[in-house]
TORBA-742303 format. One record per residue: residue number from 1; residue in one letter; x, y, z of N, C-alpha, C in turn. Coordinates in Angstrom, 3 decimals. Layout:
<nodes>
   lumdo   senu       n_px       n_py       n_pz      ca_px      ca_py      ca_pz       c_px       c_py       c_pz
     NUM      a          X          Y          Z          X          Y          Z          X          Y          Z
...
</nodes>
This chain:
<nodes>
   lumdo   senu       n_px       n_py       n_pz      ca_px      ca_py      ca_pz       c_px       c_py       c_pz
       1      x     11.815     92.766     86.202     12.921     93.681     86.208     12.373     95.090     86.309
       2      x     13.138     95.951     86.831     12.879     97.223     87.145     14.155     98.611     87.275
       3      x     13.590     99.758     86.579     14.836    100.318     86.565     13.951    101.554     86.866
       4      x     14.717    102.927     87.660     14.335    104.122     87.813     15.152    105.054     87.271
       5      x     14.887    105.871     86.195     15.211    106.809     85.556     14.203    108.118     85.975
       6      x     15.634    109.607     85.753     14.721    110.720     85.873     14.238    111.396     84.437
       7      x     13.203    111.681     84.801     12.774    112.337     83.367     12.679    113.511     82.838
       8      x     13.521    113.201     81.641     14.221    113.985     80.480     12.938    115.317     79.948
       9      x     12.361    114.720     79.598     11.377    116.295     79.026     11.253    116.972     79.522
      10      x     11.509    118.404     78.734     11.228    119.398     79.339      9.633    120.001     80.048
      11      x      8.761    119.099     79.818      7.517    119.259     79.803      6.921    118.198     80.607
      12      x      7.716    117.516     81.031      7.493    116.174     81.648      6.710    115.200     80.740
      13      x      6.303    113.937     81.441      5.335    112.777     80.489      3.973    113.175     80.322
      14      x      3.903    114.093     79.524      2.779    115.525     79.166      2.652    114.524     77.641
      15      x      1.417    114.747     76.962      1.231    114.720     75.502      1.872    113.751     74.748
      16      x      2.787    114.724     73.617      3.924    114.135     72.947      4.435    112.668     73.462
      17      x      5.500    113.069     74.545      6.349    112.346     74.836      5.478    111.112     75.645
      18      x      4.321    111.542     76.086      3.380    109.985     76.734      2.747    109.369     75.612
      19      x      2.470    109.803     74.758      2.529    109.337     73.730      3.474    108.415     72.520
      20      x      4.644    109.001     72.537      5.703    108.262     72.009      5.765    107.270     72.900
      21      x      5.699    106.990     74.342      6.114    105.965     75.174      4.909    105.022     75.033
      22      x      4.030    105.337     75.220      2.785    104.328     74.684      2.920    103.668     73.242
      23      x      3.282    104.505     72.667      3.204    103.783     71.198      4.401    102.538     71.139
      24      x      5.577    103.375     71.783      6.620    101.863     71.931      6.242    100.969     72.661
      25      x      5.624    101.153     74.043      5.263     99.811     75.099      4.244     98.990     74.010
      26      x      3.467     99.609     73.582      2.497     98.597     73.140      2.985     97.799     71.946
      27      x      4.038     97.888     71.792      5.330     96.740     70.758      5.429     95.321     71.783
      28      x      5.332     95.671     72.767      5.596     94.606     73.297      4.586     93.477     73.850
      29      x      4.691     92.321     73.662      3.524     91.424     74.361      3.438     91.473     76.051
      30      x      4.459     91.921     76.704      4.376     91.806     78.145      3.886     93.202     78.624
      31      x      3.381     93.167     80.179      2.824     94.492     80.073      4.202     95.268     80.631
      32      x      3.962     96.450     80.134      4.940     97.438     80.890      4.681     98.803     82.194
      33      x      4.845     98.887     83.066      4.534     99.663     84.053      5.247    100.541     84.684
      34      x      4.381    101.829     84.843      5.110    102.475     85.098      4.681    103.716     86.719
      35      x      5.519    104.143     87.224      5.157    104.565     88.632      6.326    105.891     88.864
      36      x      5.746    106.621     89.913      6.289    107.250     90.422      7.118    106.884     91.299
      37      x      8.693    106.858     91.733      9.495    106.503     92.359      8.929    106.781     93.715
      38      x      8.709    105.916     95.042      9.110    106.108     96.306      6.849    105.591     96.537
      39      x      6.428    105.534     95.102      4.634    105.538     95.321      4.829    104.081     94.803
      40      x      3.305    103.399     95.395      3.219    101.945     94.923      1.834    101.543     93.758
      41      x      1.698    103.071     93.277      0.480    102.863     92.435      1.319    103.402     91.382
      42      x      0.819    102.024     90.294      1.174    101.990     88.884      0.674    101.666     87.545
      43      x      1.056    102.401     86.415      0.257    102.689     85.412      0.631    101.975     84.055
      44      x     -0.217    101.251     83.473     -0.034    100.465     82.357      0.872    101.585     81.104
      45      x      1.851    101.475     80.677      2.535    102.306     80.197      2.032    102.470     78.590
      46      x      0.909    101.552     78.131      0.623    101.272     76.554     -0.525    102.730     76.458
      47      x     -0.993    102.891     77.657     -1.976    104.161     77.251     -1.215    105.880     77.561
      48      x     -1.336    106.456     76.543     -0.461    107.999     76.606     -1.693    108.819     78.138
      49      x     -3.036    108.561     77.763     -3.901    108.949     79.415     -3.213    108.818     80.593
      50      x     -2.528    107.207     80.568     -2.319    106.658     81.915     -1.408    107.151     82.182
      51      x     -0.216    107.621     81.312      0.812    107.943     81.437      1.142    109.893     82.381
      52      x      0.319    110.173     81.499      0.151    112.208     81.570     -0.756    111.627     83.302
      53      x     -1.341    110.595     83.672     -2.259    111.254     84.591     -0.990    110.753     85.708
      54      x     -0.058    110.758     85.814      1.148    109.952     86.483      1.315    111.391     87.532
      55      x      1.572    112.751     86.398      1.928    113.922     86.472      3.468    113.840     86.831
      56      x      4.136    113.027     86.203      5.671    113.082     86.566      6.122    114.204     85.545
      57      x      6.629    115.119     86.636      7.485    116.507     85.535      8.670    116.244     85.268
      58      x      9.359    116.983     84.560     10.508    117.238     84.094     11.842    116.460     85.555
      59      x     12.300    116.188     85.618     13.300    115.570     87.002     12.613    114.853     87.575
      60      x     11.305    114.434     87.460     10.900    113.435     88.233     11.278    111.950     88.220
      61      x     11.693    111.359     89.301     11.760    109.518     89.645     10.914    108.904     88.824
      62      x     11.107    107.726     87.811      9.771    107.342     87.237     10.466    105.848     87.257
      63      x      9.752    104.894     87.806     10.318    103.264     87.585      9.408    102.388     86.372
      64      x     10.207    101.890     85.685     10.100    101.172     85.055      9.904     99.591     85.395
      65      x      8.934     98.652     85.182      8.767     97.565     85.286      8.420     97.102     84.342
      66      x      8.843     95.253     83.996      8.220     94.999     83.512      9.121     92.995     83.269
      67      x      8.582     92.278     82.703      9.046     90.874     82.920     10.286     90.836     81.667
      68      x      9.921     92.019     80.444     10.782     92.060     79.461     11.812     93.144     80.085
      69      x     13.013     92.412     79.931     13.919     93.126     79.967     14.545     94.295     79.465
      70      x     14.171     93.781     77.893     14.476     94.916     76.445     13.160     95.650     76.379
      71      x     11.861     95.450     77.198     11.260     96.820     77.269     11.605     97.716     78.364
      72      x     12.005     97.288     79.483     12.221     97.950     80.521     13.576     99.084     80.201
      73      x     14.456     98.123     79.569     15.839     99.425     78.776     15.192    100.528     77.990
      74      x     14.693    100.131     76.872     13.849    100.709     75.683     13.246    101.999     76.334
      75      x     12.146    101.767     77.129     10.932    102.788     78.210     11.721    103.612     78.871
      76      x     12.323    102.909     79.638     13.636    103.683     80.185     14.021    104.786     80.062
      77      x     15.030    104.432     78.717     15.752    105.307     77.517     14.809    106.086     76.820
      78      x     13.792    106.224     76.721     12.862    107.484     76.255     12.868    107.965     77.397
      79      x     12.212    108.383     78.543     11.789    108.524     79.876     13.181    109.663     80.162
      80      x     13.854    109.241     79.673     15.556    110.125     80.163     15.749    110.885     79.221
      81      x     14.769    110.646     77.923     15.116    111.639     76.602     14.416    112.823     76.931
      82      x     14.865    113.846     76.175     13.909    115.137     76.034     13.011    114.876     74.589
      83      x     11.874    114.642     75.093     10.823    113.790     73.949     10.210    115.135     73.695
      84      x     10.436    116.567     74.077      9.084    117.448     73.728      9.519    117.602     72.226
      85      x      8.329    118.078     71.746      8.539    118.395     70.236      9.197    119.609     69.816
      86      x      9.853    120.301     69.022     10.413    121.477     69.044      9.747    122.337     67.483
      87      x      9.789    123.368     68.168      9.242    124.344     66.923      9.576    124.415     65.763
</nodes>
């Protein structure tokens, strides 16, 4: 299954927020993946590295894959959040 959401941070999947998304994928036993919309190279979503080296900014296409369904919603639904941290 696969879903494309644009992404919510203001900072894009920078730090923080690749971080929060790593820490949830790696809840899951299946892998989760993740890509730049319209590109066919994709990034294990459990590492916050793999994630920031994506360079998806703020409005960027980002697809979600993965065989779990309820991770693919979950990843998703952060990905569309504004995950930066606030002062």
């Amino acid at each position: 299954m696969s879903k494309t959401v644009v992404v919510g941070s203001r900072i894009g999947l920078h730090a923080a927020p690749a971080q929060t998304i790593a820490s949830e994928a790696s809840a899951y036993e299946e892998p989760v993946l993740l890509s730049l919309a319209g590109t066919d190279e994709s990034v294990n979503a459990n590492s916050a590295l793999l994630i920031m080296m994506l360079g998806a900014e703020c409005g960027a296409r980002v697809t979600v894959t993965s065989t779990n369904a309820d991770a693919v919603e979950r990843i998703a639904g952060l990905i569309e959040q504004d995950l930066t941290l606030h002062d």
